[in-house]
C-alpha angles and dihedrals in degrees: 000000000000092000096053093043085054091043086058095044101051085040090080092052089075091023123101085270084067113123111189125081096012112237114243095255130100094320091063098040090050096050086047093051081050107046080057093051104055092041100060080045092061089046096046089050101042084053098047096051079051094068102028100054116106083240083155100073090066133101130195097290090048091055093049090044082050093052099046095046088043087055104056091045087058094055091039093064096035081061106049088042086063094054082044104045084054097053101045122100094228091045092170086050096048085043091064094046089053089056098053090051102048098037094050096047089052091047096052094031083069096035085055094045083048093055088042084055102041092051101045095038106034104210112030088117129041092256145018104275115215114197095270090045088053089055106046084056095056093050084039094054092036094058097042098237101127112185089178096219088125120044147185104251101169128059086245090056097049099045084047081054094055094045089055085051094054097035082058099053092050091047092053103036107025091034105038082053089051086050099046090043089055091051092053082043083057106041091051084052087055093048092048090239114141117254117262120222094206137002082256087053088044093049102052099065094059091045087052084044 
């Protein structure tokens, strides 16, 4: 009798009520459906704030306070979306939502702080910049295209422009490798295998092995 009770009850454990790792079906591809989801929400509503918010109303000293606070908020939920990433069951999903999120709030963040310029100091850039031309100059600069049909004119647009370069290169070196760290973090925690401080530290166990 007690081998068959303890029979029934490990037989759950590598049934359909098993809970980790989740097994590929319609809970992956939900969670899947949703990580896209949320993150073209996201999109849809950073951009939107963009162009609803009374930007206008701001001088010089708004736009740096903008940037900086901008700023912040863009590290803080990097790095919550890290902790997260590495706790989620879906880690790979949750990866790609915290890039959108992150890469869409820096992008409008100095789209935002080029407008503010533009507006409190006229000429700083070749032209007027409307919203959207703001915008297209920030994904112009981010990805490097440069048409060079808008310009940094002033000392203070150019040195906004920089920040944004360098800004770009850390999102996508520093903070692709974070992202990709947490994912490995997540997937070891699936498989029930204890976290590794460095590749050295991951390596020993297996050698002793």
């Amino acid at each position: 009798m007690d081998d068959r009770n303890t029979a029934r009850t490990d037989r759950p454990r590598s049934g359909p009520d098993a809970h980790r790792p989740p097994r590929p079906g319609r809970p992956r591809r939900r969670a899947a459906v949703v990580a896209v989801a949320r993150a073209v929400l996201i999109t849809v509503g950073l951009v939107s704030a963009y162009y609803l918010l009374p930007l206008d109303e701001r001088g010089t000293a708004g736009a740096s306070a903008l940037l900086a606070c901008g700023l912040l908020v863009v590290l803080l939920v990097f790095a919550w979306e890290v902790r997260v990433i590495a706790r989620s069951p879906y880690p790979r999903l949750k990866a790609v939502e915290a890039l959108a999120a992150t890469l869409v709030l820096f992008l409008v963040l100095f789209a935002g702080a080029y407008y503010l310029l533009d507006h409190s100091s006229p000429g700083s850039f070749s032209e007027p910049l409307t919203r959207t031309d703001a915008l297209y100059f920030t994904l112009t600069t981010f990805s490097t295209v440069g048409y060079g049909d808008i310009t940094a004119q002033s000392q203070t647009g150019r040195l906004l422009t920089m920040l944004q370069m360098t800004g770009g290169l850390l999102l996508v070196g520093v903070a692709a490798r974070a992202l990709a760290s947490a994912v490995q973090e997540g997937l070891r925690r699936q498989r029930g295998e204890p976290w590794a401080r460095s590749g050295a530290d991951a390596g020993t166990p297996d050698e002793e092995g």
